[in-house]
Structure formats: C-alpha cells, structure tokens
C-alpha positions as CSV (number, residue, x, y, z in Angstrom):
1,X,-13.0,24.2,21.1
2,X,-10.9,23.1,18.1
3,X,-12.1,20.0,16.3
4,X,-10.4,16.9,17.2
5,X,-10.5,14.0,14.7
6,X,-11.1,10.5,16.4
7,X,-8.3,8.1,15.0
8,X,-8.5,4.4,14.9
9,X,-5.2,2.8,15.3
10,X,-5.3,-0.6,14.2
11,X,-3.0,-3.1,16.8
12,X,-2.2,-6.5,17.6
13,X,-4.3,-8.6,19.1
14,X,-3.6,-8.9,23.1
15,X,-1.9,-12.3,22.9
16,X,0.6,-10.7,20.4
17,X,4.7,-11.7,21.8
18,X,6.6,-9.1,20.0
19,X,6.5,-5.9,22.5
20,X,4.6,-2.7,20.1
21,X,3.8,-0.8,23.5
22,X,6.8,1.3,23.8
23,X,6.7,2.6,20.4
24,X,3.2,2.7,20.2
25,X,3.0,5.4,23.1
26,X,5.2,7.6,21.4
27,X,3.0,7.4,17.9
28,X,0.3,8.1,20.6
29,X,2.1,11.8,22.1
30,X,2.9,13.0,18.5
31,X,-0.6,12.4,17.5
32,X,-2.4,13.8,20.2
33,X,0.2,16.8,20.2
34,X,-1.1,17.2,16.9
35,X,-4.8,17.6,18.0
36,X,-6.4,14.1,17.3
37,X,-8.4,11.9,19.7
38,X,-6.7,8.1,19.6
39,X,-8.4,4.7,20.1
40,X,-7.1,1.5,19.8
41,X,-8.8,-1.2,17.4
42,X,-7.2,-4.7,16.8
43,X,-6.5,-5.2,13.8
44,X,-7.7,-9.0,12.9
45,X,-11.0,-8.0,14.0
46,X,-11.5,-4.3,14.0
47,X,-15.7,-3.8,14.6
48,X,-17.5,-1.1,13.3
49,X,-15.0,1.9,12.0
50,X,-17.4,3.7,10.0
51,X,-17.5,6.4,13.0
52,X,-13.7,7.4,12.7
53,X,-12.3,10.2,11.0
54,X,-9.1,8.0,10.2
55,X,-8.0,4.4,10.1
56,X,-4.7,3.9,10.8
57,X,-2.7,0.8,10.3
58,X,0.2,1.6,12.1
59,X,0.6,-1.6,14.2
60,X,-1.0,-3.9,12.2
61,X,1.9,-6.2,13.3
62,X,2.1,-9.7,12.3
63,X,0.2,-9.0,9.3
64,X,2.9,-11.0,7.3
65,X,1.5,-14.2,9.6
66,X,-1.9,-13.9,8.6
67,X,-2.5,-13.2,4.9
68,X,-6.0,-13.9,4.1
69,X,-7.2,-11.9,7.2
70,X,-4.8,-9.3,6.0
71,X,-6.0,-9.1,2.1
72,X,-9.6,-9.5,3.6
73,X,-9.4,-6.2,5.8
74,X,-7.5,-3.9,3.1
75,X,-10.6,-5.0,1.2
76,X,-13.1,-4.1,3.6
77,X,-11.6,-1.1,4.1
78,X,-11.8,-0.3,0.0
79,X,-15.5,-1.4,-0.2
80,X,-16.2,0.7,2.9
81,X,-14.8,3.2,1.5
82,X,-13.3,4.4,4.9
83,X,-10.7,7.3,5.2
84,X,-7.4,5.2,5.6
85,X,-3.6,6.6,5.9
86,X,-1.4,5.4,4.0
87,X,-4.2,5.0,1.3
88,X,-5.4,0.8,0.8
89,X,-3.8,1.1,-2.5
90,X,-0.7,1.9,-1.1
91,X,-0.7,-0.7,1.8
92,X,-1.7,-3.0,-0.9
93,X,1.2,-2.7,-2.9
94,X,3.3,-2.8,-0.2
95,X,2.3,-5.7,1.8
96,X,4.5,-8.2,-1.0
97,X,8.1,-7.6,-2.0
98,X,7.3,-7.9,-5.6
99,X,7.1,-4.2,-5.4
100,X,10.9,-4.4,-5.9
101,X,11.1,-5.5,-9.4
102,X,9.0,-2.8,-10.4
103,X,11.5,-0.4,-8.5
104,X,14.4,-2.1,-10.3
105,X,12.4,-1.7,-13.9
106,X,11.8,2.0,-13.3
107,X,15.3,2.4,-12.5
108,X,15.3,2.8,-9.2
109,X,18.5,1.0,-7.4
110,X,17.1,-1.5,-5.4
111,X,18.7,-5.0,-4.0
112,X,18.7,-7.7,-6.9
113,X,16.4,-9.4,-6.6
114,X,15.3,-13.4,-7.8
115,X,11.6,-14.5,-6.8
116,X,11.4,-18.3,-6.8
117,X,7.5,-20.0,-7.0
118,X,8.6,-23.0,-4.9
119,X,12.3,-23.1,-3.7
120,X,14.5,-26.0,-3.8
121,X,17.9,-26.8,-4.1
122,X,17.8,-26.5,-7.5
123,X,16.6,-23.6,-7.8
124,X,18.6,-22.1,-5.1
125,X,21.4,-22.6,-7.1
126,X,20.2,-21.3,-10.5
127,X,19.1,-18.1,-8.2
128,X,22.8,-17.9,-6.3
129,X,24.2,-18.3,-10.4
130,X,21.8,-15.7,-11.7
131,X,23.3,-13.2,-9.0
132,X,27.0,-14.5,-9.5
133,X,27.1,-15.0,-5.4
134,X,28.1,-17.9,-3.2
135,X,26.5,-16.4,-0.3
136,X,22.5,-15.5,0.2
137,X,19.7,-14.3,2.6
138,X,16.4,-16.2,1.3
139,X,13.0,-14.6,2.7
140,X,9.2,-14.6,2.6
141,X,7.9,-12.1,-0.3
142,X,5.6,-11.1,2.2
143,X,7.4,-10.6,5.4
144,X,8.3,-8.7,8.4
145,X,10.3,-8.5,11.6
146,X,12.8,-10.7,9.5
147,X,10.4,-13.6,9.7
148,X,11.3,-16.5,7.6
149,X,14.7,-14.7,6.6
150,X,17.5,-16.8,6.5
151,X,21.4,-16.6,5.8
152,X,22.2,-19.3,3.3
153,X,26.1,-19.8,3.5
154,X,27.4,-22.2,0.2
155,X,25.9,-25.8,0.8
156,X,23.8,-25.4,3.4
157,X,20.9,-27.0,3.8
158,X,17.3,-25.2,2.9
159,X,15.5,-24.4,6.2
160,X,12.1,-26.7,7.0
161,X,10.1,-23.3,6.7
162,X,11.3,-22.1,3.3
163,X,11.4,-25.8,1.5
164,X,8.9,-25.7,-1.2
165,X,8.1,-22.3,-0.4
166,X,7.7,-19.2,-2.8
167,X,10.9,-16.6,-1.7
168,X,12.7,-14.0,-2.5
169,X,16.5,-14.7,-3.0
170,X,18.8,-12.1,-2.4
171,X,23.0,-11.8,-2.1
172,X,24.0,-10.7,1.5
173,X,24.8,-7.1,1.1
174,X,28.5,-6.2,2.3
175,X,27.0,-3.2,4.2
176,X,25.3,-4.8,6.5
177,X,28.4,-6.4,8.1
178,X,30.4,-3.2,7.8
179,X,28.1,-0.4,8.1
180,X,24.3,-1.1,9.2
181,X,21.0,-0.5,7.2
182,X,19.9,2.7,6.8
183,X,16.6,4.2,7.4
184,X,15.1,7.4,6.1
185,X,11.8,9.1,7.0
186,X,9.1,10.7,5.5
187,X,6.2,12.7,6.5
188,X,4.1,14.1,4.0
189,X,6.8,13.8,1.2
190,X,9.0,15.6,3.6
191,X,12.3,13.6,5.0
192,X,12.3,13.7,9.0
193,X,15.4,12.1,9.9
194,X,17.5,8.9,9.6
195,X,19.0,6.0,11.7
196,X,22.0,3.4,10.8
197,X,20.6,0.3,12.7
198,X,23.4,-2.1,13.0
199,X,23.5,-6.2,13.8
200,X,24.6,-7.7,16.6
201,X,28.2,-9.5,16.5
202,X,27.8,-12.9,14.8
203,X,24.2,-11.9,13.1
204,X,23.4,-10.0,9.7
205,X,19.6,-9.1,10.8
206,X,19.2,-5.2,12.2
207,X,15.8,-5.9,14.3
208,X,16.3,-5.1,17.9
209,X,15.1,-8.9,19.2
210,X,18.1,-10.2,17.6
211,X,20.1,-7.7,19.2
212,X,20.4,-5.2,16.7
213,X,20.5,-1.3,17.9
214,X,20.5,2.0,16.3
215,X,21.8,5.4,16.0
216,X,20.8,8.4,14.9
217,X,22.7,9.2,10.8
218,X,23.3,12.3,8.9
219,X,21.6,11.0,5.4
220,X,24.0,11.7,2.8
221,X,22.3,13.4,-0.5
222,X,22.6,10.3,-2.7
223,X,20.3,8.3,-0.1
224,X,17.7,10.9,0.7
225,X,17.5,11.3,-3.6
226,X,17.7,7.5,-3.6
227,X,14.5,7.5,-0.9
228,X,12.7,9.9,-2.9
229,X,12.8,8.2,-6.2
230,X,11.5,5.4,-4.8
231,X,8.8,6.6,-3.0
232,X,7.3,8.2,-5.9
233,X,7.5,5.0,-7.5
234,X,4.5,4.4,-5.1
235,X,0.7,4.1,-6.2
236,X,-0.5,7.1,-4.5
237,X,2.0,9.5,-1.9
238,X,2.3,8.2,1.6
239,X,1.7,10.1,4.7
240,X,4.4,8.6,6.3
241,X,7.1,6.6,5.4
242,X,10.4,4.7,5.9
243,X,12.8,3.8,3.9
244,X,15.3,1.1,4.5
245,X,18.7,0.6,1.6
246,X,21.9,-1.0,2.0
247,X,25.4,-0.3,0.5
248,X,27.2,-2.9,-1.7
249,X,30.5,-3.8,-1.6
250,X,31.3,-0.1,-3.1
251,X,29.1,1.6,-0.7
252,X,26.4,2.3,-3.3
253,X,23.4,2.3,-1.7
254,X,19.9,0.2,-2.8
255,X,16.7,0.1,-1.5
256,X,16.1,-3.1,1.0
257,X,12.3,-2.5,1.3
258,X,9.7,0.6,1.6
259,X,7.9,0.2,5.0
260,X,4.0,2.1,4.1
261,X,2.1,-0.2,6.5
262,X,3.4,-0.3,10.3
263,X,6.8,1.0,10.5
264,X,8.5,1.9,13.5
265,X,9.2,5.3,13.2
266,X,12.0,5.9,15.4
267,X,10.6,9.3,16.8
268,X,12.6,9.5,19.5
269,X,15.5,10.5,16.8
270,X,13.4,12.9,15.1
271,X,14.9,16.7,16.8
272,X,10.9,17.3,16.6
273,X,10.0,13.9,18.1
274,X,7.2,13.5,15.9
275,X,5.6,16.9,15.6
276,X,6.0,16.5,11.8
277,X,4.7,13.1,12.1
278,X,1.6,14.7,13.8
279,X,0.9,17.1,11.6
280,X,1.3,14.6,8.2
281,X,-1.7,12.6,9.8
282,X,-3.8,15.2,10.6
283,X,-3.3,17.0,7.5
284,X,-4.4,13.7,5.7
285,X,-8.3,14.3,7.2
C-alpha cells in the first residue's frame, strides 16, 4: 500500500460565523485525490502536531482577529520545528500588509500605499494629499475578509473602529467599480487558473458576504508576469498561492494583497479541480 501522509489542517474554532465548510470540503477531495490522510486541528488551540507529516494553515480564519494567538502559534511552529506549508517564514511575512512597501521598493506594481501609526483626521488628510485623491479605502494592516475596511468618501467622518488606530490608507482603485479584482493561482510556482470577483451594486468590497460573486478569467500575460514577480518577492516559494491586483484608472494592473496563509482557492474554477493543488502539497513532504 502506498504511503499516505497524515495532514493537519488547521480551522476555526466551532463557534466560528463566517461559513469555511463548503470550501473546505473541496480542499479536502483534491488532497485526498492526491493520496494524503486529512484531519482537522483548530487552529487557536491545535494539541500535540508533532505526529503529522504536514501542518497546514489553510483555514486559519479569523487569524486577523486574534494576533497574539496568531504570532504565538507561527512561533511554536518555528521552535518545533514542524513541517509546515506555506513555510512559517512565509506566513510570517504575510500575515501584515507591510509586505507591500517592500513589493513597491523592489519594483513590483503594487497599490500605493500610506501606513499611518495612529490615524486621525489629520493624518487622513496628509495621507489622501500624499496620494493626490479625494476618495479612499482605509484598512487594518493586518486584515482579512475585508475586516476593518472602509470607504472613506471626502469629509466623512473616521469610523469608531479605525480612530486612533494604525491603517493602511489606500485610493479606491477605478477597477473595482468597472471591472472586479482579479485573482491568480499558483501551485508549486505553477499558475492554475484565475477568477474576476466583482462587487455587488452600491458596494466596492469583492467578498461573497457582501454580495460579491465571481467568474472564471482568462489571465492576460501582463497579470500572470505581474503575479510572478511578486511572488518571488516572497521569503521562501509558496506551495500554494493567490494573487489578488486591481487595474487603475488606465487598466494597469497592481497587486492588492498576496494571500500565503488561508486563501480560498476557488477549485471549483480550476479545469483540474484541484489535482494540481493536490499534488503541490504532497510534493511539499
């Protein structure tokens, strides 16, 4: 009998809201197409893992809501030295937006970018100068599922949740109004397929519980080159990966955000539904 490599996917806990089930069971076919034996392990309190062959983070959801327990398991994981995909390093690096300015300073086209320590209106407005806009989204630097992210229209007032806070100010990107966000992805350095994920009328976030949907997208050279270049920008190669960029007002395309840590993958787009997916994984033991 073939070996089969037991996997621990790390979820939310039961009490979790957002709904991870439907996706998760299609992670779950491609893997154990792929040969590997999959348990589930929540993620704010995992146990022992030390008998895996693999520890996956893959819906480590809500990790933007709890930090310190977040920090504090990438750095078990380090001292244990346990066999993680994408690599702690890599999860690391990715779990705060700050990644982006090093992007931008290797060249990489990426969304400018102002990080404010502790935002006010004052700031604000030296941020909304500094990108010669009159019309922002303001978010967590550490963020996800479009928590914390706000449209900030000229004048209006800073949300309760952001006052005071440390955020990433951004100018609202034409192309999400008129053509969607795009998503790319990649397993084992090799692109899988793309989506255009598109807002609902009246909204500028792309996450399907605000109404957002998606379609499957032909990924134009420039934006798989564009993906690639900053991917490798990465501290060590992913396994798997998405890619999300936007189009200015020209249609040039910049990275939003990388998604290393607990993506959805979209595998019912992929014309292998995740065989590819499979295979990165278990080529990664």
């Amino acid at each position: 009998m073939p070996f089969q490599p037991r996997v621990a996917i790390l979820v939310p806990a039961p009490d979790y809201e957002e709904k991870w089930q439907p996706a998760f069971a299609r992670k779950v076919a491609a893997l154990t197409a792929a040969g590997l034996i999959v348990e589930q392990r929540v993620w704010t309190d995992p146990g022992d893992l030390a008998g895996y062959d693999l520890v996956l983070p893959l819906f480590a959801w809500g990790y933007q809501r709890e930090v310190v327990t977040w920090y504090a398991l990438l750095d078990r994981l380090e001292a244990e030295a346990l066999p993680v995909v994408n690599p702690v390093p890599v999860l690391r690096w990715n779990s705060d937006k700050a990644y982006l300015a090093e992007l931008g300073a290797k060249g990489v086209a990426v969304v400018p970018t102002v990080e404010v320590a502790a935002l006010d209106d004052a700031r604000l407005a030296e941020a909304m100068a500094e990108l010669e806009v009159d019309e922002v989204v303001i978010k967590p630097a550490i963020s996800g599922g479009a928590d914390g992210t706000h449209r900030m229209a000229p004048g209006a007032p800073i949300p309760a949740d952001a006052l005071g806070q440390r955020r990433l100010v951004q100018p609202l990107m034409p192309g999400i109004l008129t053509d969607g966000e795009y998503s790319l992805f990649f397993f084992a350095g090799k692109f899988s397929h793309a989506i255009v994920k598109r807002p609902a009328s009246g909204d500028f976030r792309v996450q399907e519980q605000f109404g957002g949907r998606e379609t499957m997208w032909d990924a134009s050279d420039a934006a798989r080159a564009l993906a690639a270049a900053a991917l490798a920008a990465a501290p060590a190669p992913p396994v798997y990966a998405r890619v999300d960029m936007i189009g200015d007002a020209a249609g040039v395309l910049h990275i939003m955000e990388l998604e290393l840590i607990e993506p959805s993958l979209f595998l019912h787009h992929a014309s292998d539904k995740g065989a590819a997916f499979g295979s990165a994984v278990y080529g990664a033991i």
